[in-house]
C-alpha positions as CSV (number, residue, x, y, z in Angstrom):
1,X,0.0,0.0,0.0
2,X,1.4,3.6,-1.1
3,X,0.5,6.7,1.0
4,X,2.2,9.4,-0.3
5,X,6.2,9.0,-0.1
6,X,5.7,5.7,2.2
7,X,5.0,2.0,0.9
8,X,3.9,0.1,3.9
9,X,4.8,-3.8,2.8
10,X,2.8,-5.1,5.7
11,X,0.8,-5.1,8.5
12,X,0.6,-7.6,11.2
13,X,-1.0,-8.4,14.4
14,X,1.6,-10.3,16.3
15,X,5.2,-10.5,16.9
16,X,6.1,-13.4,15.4
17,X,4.3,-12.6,12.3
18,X,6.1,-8.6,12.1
19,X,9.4,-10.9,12.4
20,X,8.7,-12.6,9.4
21,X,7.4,-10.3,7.3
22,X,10.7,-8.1,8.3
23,X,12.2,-11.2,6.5
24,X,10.8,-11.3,3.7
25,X,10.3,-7.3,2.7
26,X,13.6,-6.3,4.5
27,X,11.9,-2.7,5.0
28,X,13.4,0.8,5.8
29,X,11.4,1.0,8.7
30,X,9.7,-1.2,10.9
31,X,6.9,0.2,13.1
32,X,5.9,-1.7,16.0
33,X,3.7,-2.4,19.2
34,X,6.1,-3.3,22.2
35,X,2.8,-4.6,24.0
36,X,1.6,-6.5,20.3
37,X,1.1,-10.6,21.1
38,X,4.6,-12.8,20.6
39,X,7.5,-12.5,22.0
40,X,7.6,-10.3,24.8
41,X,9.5,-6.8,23.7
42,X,13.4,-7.9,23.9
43,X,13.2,-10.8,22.2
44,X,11.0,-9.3,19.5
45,X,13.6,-6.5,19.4
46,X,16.4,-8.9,18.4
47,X,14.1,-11.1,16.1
48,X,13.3,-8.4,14.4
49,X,17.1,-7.2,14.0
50,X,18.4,-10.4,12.6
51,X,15.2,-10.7,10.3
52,X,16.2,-7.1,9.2
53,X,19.1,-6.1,10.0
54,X,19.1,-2.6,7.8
55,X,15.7,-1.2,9.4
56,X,15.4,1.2,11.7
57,X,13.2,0.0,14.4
58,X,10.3,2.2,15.9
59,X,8.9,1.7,18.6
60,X,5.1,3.0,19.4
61,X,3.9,2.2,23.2
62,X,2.7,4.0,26.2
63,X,5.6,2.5,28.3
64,X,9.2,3.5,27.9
65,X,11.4,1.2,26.2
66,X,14.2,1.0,28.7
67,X,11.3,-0.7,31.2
68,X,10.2,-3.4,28.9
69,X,13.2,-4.4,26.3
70,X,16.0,-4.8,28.0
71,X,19.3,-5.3,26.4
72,X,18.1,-5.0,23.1
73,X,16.6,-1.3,24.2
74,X,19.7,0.2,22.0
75,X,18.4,-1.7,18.6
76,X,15.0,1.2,19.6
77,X,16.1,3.9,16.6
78,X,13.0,6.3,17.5
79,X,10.3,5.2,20.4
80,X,6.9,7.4,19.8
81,X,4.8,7.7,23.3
82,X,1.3,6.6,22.4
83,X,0.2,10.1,23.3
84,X,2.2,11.6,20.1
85,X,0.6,13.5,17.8
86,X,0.8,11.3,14.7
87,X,1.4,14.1,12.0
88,X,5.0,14.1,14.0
89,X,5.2,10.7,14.5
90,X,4.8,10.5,10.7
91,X,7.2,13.4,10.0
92,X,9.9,11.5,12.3
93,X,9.5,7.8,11.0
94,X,10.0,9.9,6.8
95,X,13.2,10.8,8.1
96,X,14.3,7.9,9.3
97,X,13.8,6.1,6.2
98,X,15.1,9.0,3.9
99,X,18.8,7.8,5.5
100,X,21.6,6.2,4.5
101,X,20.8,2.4,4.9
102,X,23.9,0.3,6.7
């Protein structure tokens, strides 16, 4: 699906499932639920970092990262507070797929 300048490849309702569709689309960006069903957050973190290991990983969740992933916090590159206005959220997750990929 195209919306403007963004394709989103996918949309899924658990973790397991945003793992594997990481895999197979190896997007810019993945958006994602630390409270969606799976894996809890830290091992969704790293499963999604070894699917794709060239996306930068947002995180959207009313808790802080630090409290929930644990040592795969640092693989976070942008965590949006649920209570973000999503024009900025939007503006934010554009840039970080307009950079350099590693």
């Amino acid at each position: 699906e195209a919306r403007e300048d963004v394709e989103i490849v996918g949309e899924v309702g658990d973790g397991h499932a945003a793992v594997q569709i990481a895999a197979d689309e190896q997007p810019e960006v993945v958006v994602l639920d630390l409270e969606m069903p799976g894996p809890d957050p830290e091992a969704l973190l790293i499963g999604l970092r070894r699917a794709a290991p060239g996306a930068a990983l947002v995180t959207f969740s009313g808790h802080r990262p630090a409290d929930v992933a644990g040592a795969a916090v640092d693989e976070i590159a942008l965590h949006v507070p649920k209570t973000t206005d999503l024009a900025v959220a939007a503006r934010a997750v554009r840039a970080l797929g307009d950079r350099p990929r590693a």
